[in-house]
KEMIFI-299727 format. One line per 5 residues: number of its first residue (from 0); their letters; for each residue x, y, z of N, C-alpha, C. Coordinates in nm, 4 decimals, decimal comma. Example, Ala and Ser with C-alpha at 12.3 -4.5 7.8 and 13.67 -1.06 7.14 Angstrom:
<dovexs>
0> as> 1,3190 -0,5690 0,7800 1,2300 -0,4500 0,7800 1,3200 -0,3300 0,7800 ~ 1,2850 -0,2250 0,7080 1,3670 -0,1060 0,7140 1,2900 0,0030 0,7870;
</dovexs>
This chain:
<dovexs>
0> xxxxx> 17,4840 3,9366 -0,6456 17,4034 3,8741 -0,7479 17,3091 3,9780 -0,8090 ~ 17,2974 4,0498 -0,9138 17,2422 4,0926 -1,0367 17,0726 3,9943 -0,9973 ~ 16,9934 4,1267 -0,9943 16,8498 4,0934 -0,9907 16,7978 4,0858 -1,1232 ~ 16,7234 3,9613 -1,1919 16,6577 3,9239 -1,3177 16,5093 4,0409 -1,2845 ~ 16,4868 4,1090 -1,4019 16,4177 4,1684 -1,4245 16,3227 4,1126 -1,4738;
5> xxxxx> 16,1642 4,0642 -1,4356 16,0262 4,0368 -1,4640 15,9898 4,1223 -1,5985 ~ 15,9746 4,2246 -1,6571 15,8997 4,2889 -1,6764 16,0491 4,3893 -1,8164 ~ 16,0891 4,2770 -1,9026 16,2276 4,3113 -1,9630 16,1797 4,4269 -2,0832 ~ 16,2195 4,4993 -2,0756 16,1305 4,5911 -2,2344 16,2290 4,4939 -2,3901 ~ 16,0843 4,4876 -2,4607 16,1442 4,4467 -2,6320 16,1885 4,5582 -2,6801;
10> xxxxx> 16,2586 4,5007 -2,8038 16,3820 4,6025 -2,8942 16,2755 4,7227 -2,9545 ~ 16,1304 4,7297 -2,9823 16,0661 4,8300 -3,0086 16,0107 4,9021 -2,8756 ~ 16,0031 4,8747 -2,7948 16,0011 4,9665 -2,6811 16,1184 5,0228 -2,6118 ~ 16,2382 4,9315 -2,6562 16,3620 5,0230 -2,5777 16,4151 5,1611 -2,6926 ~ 16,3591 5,0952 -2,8458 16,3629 5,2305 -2,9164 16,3240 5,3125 -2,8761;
15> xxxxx> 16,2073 5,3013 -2,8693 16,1152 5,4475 -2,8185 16,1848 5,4954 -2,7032 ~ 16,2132 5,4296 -2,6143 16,2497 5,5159 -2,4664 16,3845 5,5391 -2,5248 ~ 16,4422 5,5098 -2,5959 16,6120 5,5677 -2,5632 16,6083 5,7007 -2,6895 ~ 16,4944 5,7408 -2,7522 16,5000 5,8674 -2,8136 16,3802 5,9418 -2,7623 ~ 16,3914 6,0605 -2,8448 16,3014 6,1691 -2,8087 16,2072 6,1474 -2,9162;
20> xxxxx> 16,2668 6,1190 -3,0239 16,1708 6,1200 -3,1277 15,9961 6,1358 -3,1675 ~ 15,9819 5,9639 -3,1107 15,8379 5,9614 -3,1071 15,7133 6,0461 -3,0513 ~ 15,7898 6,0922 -2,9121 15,6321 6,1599 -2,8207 15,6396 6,2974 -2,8829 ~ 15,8000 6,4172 -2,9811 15,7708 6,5059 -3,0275 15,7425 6,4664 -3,1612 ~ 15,7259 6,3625 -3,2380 15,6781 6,3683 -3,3738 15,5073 6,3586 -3,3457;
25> xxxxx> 15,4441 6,2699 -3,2163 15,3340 6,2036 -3,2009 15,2760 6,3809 -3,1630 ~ 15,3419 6,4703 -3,0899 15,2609 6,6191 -3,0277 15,2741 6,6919 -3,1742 ~ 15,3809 6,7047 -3,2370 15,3161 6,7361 -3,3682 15,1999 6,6913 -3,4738 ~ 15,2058 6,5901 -3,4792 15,0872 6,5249 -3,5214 14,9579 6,5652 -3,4811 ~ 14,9417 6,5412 -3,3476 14,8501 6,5535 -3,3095 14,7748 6,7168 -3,3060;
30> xxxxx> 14,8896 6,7931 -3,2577 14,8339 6,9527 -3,2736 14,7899 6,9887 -3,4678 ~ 14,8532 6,9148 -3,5448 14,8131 6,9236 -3,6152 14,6950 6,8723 -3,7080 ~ 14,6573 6,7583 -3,6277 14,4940 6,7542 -3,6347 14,4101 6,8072 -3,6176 ~ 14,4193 6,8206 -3,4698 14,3608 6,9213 -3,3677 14,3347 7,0723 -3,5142 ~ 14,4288 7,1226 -3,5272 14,3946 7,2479 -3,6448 14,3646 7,2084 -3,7073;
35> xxxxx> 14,3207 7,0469 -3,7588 14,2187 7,0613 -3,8930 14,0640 7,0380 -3,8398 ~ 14,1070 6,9892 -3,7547 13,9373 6,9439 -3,6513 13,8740 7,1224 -3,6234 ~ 14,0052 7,2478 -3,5945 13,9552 7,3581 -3,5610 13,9156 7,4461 -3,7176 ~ 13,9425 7,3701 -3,7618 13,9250 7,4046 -3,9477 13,7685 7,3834 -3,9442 ~ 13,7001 7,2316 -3,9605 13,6676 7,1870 -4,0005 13,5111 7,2387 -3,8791;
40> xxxxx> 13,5318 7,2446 -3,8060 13,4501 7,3281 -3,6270 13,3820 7,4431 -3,6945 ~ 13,5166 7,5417 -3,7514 13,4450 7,6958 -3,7899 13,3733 7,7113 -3,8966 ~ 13,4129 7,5885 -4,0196 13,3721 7,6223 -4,1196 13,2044 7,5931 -4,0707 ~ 13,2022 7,4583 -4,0068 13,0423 7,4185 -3,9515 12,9628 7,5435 -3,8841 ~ 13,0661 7,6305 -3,8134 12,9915 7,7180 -3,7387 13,0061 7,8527 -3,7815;
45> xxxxx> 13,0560 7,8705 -3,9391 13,0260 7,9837 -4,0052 12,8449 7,9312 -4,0714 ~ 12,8449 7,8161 -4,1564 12,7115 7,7565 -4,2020 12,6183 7,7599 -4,0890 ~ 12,6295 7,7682 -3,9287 12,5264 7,7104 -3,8653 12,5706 7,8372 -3,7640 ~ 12,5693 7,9841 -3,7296 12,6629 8,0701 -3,6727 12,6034 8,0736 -3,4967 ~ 12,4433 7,9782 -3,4747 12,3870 8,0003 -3,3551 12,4686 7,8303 -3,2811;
50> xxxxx> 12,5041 7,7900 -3,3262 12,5762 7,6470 -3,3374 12,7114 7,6976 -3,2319 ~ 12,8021 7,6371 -3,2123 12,9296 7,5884 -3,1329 13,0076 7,4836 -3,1462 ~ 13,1235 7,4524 -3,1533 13,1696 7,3063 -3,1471 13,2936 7,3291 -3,0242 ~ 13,3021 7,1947 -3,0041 13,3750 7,1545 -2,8924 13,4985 7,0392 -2,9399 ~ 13,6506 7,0379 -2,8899 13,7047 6,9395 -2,9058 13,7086 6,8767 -2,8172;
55> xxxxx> 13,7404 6,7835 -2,7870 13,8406 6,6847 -2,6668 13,9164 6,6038 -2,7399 ~ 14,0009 6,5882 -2,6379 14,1298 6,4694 -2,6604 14,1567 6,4005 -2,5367 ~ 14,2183 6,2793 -2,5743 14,2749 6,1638 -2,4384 14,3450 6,1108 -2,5508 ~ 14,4350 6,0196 -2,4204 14,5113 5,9086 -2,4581 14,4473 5,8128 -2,4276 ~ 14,3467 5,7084 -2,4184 14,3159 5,5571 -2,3437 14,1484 5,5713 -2,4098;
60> xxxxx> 14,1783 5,5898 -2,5329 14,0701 5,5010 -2,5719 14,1049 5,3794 -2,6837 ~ 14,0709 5,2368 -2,5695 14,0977 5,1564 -2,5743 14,2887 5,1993 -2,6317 ~ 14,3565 5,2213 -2,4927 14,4941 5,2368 -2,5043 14,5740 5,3559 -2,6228 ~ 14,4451 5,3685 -2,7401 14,5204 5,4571 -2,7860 14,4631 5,5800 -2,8238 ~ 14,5690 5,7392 -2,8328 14,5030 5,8189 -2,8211 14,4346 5,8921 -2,9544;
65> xxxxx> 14,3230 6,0035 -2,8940 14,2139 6,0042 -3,0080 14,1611 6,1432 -2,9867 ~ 14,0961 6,2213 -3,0682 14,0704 6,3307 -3,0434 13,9297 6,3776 -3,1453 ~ 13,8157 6,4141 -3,0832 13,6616 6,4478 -3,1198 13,6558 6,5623 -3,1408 ~ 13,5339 6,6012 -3,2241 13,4999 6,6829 -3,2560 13,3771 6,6893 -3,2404 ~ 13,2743 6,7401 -3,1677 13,1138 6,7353 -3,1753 13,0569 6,8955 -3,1976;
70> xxxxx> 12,9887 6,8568 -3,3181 12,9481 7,0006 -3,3475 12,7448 6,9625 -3,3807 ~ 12,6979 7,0014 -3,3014 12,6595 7,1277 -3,2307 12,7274 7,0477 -3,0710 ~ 12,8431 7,1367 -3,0106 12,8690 7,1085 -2,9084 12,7463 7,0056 -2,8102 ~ 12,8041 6,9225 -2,7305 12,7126 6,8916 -2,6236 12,7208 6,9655 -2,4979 ~ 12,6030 6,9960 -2,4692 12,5879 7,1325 -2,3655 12,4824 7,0195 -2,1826;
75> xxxxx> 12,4181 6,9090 -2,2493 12,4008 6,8731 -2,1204 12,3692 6,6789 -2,1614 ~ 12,3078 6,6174 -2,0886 12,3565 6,4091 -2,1493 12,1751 6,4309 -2,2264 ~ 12,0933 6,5435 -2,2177 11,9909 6,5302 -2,2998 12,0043 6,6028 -2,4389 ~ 12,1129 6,6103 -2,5013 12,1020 6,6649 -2,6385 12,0313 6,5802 -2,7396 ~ 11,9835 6,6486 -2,8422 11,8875 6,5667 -2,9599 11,9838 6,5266 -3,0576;
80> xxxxx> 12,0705 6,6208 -3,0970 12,1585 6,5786 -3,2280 12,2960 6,6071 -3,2112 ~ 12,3998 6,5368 -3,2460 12,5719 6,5685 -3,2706 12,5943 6,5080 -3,3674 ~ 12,6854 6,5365 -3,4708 12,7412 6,5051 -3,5126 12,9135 6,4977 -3,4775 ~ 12,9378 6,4019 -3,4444 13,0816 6,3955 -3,4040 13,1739 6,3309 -3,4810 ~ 13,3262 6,3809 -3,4796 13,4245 6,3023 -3,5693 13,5228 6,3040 -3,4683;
85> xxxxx> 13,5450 6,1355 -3,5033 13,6458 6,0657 -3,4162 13,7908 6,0374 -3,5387 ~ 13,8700 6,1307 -3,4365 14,0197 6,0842 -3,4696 14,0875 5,9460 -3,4083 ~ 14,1142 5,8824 -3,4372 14,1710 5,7338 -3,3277 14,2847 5,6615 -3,3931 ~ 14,4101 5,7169 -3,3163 14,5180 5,6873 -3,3827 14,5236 5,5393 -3,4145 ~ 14,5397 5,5149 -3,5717 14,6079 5,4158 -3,5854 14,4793 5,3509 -3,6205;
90> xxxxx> 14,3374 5,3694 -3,5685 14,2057 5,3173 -3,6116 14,1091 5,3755 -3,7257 ~ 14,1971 5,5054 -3,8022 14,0988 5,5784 -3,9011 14,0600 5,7074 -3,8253 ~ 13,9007 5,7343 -3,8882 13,8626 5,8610 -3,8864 13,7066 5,8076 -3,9242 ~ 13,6235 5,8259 -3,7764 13,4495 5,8031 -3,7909 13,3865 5,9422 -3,7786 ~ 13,2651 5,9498 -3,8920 13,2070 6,0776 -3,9071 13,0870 6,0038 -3,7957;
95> xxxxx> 13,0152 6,0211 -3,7186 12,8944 5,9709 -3,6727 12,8041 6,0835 -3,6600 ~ 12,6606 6,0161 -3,6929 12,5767 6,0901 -3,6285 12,4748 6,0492 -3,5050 ~ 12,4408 6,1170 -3,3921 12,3857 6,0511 -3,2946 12,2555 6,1701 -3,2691 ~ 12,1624 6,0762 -3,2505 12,0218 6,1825 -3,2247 11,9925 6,0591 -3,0757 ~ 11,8876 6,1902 -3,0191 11,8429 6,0988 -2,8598 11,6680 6,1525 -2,8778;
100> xxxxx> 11,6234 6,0797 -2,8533 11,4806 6,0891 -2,8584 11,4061 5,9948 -2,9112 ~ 11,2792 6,0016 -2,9760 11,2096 5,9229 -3,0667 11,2763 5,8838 -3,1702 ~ 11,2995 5,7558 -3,2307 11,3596 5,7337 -3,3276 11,2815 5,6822 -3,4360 ~ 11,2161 5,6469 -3,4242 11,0886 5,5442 -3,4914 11,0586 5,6497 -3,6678 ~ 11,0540 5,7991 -3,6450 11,0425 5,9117 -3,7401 11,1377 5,9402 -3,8257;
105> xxxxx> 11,2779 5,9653 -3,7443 11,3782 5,9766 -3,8116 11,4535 5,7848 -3,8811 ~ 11,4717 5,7268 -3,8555 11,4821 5,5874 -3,8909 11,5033 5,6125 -4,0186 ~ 11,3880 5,5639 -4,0979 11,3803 5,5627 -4,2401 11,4301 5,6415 -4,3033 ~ 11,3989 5,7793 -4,3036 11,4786 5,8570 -4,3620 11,6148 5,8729 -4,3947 ~ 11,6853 5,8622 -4,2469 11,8017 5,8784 -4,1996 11,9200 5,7554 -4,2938;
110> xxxxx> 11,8501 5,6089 -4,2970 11,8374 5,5224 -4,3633 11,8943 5,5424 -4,5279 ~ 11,7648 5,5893 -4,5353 11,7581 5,6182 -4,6962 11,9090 5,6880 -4,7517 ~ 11,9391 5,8143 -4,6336 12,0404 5,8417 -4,6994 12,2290 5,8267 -4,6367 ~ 12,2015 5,6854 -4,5832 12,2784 5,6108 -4,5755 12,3716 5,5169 -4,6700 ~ 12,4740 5,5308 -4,6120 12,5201 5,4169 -4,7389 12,5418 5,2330 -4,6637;
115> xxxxx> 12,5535 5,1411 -4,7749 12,5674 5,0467 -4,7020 12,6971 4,9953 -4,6127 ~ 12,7690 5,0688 -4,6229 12,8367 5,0099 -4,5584 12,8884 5,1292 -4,3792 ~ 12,7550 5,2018 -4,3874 12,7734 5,2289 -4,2318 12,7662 5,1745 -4,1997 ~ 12,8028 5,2264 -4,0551 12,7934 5,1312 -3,9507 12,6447 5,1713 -3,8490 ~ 12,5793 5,0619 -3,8048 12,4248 5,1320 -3,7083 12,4990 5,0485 -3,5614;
120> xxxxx> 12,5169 5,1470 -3,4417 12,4564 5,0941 -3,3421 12,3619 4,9793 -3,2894 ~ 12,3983 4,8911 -3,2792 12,2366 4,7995 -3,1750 12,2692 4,7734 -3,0682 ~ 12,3971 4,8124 -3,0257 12,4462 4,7930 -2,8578 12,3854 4,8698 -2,7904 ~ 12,3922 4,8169 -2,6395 12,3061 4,9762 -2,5760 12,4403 5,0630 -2,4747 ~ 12,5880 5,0584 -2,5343 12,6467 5,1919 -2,5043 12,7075 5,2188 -2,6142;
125> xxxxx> 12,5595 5,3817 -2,5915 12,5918 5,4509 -2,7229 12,7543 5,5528 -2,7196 ~ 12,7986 5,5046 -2,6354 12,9511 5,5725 -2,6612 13,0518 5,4822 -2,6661 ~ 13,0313 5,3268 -2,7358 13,0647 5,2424 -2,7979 13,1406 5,3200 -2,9341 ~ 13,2443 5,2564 -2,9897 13,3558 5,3194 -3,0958 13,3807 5,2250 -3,1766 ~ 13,4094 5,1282 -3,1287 13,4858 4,9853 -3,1626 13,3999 4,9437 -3,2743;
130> xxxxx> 13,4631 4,9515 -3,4232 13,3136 4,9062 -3,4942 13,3676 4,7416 -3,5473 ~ 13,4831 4,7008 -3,4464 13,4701 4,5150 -3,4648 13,4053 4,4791 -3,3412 ~ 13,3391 4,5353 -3,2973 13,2533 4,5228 -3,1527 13,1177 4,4473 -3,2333 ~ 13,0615 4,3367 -3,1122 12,9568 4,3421 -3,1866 12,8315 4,4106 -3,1834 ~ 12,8701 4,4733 -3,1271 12,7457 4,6148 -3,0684 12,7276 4,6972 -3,2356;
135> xxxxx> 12,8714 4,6722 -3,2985 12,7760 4,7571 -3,4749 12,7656 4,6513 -3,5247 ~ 12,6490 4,6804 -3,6765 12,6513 4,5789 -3,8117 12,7021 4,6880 -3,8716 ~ 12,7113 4,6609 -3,9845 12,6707 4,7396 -4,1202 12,5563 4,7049 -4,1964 ~ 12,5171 4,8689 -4,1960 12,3429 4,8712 -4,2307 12,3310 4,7846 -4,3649 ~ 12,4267 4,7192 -4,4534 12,3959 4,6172 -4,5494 12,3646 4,4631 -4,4393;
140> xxxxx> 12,4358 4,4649 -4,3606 12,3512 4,3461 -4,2929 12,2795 4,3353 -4,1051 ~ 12,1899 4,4617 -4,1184 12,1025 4,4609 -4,0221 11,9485 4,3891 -4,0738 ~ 11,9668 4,2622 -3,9613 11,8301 4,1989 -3,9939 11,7136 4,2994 -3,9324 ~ 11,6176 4,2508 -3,9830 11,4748 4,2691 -3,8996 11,4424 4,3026 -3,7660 ~ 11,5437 4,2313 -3,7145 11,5023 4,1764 -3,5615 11,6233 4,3550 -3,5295;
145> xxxxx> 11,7312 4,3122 -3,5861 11,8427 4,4282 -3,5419 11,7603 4,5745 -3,5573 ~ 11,6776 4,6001 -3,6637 11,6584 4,6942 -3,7044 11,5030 4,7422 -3,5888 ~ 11,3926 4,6405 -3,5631 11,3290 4,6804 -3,4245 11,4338 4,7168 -3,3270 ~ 11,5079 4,6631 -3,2402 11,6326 4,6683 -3,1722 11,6258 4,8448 -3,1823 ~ 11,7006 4,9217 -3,2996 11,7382 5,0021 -3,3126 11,6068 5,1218 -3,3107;
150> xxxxx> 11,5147 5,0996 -3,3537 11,3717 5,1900 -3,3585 11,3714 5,1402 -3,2283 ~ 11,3945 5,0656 -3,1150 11,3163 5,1235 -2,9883 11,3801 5,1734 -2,9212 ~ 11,5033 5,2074 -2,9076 11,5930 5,2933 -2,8615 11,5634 5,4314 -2,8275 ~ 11,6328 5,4845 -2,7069 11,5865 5,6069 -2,7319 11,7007 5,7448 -2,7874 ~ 11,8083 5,6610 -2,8507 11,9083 5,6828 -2,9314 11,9215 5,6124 -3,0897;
155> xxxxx> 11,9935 5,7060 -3,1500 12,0533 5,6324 -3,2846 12,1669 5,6864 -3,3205 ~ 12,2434 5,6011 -3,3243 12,3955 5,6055 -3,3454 12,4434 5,5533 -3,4994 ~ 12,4616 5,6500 -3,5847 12,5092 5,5621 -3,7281 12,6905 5,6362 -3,7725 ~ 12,7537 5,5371 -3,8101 12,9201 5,5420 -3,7791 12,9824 5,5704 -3,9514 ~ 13,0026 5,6355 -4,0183 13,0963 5,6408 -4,1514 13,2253 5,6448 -4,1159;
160> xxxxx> 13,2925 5,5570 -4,1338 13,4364 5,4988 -4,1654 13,5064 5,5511 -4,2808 ~ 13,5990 5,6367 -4,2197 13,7112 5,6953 -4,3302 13,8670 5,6811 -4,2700 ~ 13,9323 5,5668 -4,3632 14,0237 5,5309 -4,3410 14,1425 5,6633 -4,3563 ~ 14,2257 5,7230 -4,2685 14,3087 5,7777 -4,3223 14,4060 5,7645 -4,4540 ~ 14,3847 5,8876 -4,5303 14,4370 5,8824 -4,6597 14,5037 5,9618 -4,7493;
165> xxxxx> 14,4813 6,0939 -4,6508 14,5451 6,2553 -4,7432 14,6041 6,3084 -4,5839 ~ 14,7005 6,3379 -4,6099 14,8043 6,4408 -4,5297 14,7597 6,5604 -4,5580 ~ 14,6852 6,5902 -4,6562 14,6547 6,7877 -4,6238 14,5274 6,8060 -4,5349 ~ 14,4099 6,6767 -4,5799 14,2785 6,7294 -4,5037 14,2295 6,5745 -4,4529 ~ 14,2506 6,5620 -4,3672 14,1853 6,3859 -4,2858 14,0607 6,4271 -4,2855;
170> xxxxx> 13,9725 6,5262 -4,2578 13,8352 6,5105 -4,2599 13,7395 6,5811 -4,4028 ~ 13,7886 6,5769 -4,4935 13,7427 6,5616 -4,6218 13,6093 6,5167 -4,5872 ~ 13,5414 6,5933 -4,6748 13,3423 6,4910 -4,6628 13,2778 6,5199 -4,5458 ~ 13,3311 6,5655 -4,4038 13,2486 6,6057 -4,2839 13,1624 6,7100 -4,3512 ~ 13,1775 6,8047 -4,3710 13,0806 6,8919 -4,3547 12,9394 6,8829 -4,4596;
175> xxxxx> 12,9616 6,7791 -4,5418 12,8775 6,7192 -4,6310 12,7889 6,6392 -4,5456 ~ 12,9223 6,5432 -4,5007 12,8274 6,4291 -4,4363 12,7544 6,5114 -4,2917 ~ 12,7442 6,6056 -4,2337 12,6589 6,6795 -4,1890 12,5442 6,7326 -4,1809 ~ 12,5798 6,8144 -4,3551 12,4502 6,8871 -4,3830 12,3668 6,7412 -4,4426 ~ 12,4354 6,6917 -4,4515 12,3065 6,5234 -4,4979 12,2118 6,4746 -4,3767;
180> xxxxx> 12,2703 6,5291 -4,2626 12,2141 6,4100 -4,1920 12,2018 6,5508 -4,0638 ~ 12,1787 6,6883 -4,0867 12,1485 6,8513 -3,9908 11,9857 6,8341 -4,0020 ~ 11,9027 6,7798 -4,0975 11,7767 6,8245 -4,1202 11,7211 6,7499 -4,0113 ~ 11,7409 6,6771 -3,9694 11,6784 6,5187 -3,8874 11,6423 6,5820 -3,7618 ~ 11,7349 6,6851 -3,7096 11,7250 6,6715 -3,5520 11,5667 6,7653 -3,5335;
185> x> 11,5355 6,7591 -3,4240 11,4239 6,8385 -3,4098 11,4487 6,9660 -3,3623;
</dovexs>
């Protein structure tokens, strides 16, 4: 008697396993981000030359894989400022900026040259991604109450959403959206 299999793979997963295709189109892909993320690293750290950046990559955030960029590298869990860009397959491309300290100073400013439809942090894990989480708003609808929330923190986390859209340069606008938001840190 032939044992019934629990656990049967569907017609899009037996694709994938019965070729090679996917995991060498997915390592091309990916190395080829990776060189625009190392593009996009030097040009920051020709403008800023006492500066550094750092990549990482995984597979399992939230199941799928993704690959960062934080420039001015993080060197220990008390840094003041990063700017980081999140690759997340299949979820876009977030420019963020994150400062740790007093926030109450930088706030407004930071604010001002915001657009409305970032995204602000009010969760308290600031290595939260998920911006259908309800840990973000968009700074067009952070109440009052959200916005104390966020001034007493001893972080601020604000998220720009760039949907993938150009095959030559996915991070278009980083190094802008940088020098916008480099003056803040202390």
């Amino acid at each position: 008697m032939e044992q019934k299999w629990a656990n049967k793979l569907n017609n899009d997963e037996f694709s994938l396993i019965e070729n090679d295709w996917y995991p060498l189109i997915k390592k091309s892909a990916i190395d080829k981000i990776k060189a625009q993320m190392v593009e996009s690293g030097e040009h920051l750290q020709s403008l800023f030359p006492h500066e550094s950046f750092k990549i990482s990559a995984g597979e399992r955030l939230q199941d799928l894989p993704y690959l960062v960029l934080d420039f001015p590298k993080i060197n220990n869990p008390n840094f003041e400022f990063v700017c980081r860009t999140l690759f997340w397959w299949g979820r876009g491309i977030q420019f963020q900026v994150i400062f740790q300290g007093t926030q109450a100073d930088v706030y407004e400013k930071i604010l001002k040259l915001a657009e409305p439809t970032d995204y602000i942090l009010i969760g308290t894990n600031l290595w939260q991604n998920d911006l259908s989480n309800a840990d973000f708003k968009p700074l067009s609808q952070l109440s009052e109450i959200n916005q104390v929330e966020v001034v007493s923190k001893t972080y601020f986390k604000m998220v720009r959403f760039n949907p993938i859209e150009s095959k030559e340069n996915l991070f278009d606008g980083l190094s802008e959206f940088f020098l916008q938001f480099k003056g803040f840190d202390h």
